[in-house]
N, C-alpha and C positions, 0 to 999 in steps of 0.2 A: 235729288229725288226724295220725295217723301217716305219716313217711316210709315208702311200701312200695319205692321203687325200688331193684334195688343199684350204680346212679352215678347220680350227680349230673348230670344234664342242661343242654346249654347253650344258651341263646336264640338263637334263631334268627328269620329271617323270609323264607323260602326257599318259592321258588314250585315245585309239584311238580303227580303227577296220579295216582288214586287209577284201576288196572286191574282190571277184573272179567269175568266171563265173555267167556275166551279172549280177553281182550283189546278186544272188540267195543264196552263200555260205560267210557265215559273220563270222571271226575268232576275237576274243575279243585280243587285246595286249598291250604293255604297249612300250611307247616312250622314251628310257635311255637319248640317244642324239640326238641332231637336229641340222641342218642348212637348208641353200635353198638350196642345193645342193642333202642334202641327209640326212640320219638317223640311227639309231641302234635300233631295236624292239626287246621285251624281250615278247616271246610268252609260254604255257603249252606244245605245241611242234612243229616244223616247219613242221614235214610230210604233204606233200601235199598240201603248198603253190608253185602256180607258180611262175616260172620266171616273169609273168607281173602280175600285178593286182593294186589296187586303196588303197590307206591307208587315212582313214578317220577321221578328229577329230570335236571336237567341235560339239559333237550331228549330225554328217553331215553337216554342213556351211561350212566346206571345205575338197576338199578333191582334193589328189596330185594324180597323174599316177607315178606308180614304177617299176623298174625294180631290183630285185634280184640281188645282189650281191656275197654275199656269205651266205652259213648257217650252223649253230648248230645247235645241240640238240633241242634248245630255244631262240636261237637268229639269226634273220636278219640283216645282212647288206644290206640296200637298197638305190638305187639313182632315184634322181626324175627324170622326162622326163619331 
């Protein structure tokens, strides 16, 4: 399979939390890989995440806008906006 990323990501295992409607609905996840660009989330199940939503680390100190990429069972590909 082809590389479609354009950098190279670096492994991670960073606990974060995936925001969605206005913030109201908070899904706990875990951060495989990261760049600025974008990420790999390792979730208990991706049902019913949107296409957009907010992934937040660091207790909330920061937090990116995302958009879905692709999903599994348990895991997100996501890109920042």
């Amino acid at each position: 399979m082809a590389e479609r990323r354009q950098v190279q990501r670096t492994r991670v295992l960073k606990g974060a939390k995936i925001l969605f409607n206005d913030r109201a609905s908070v899904i706990d996840c875990t951060v495989r890989n990261l760049t600025n660009l974008g990420a790999c989330a390792q979730l208990a199940s991706s049902l019913g995440i949107p296409q957009n939503f907010e992934l937040s680390f660091d207790a909330g100190r920061s937090n990116r806008k995302c958009q879905l990429i692709w999903r599994t069972e348990n895991k997100l590909g996501i890109s920042f906006s």
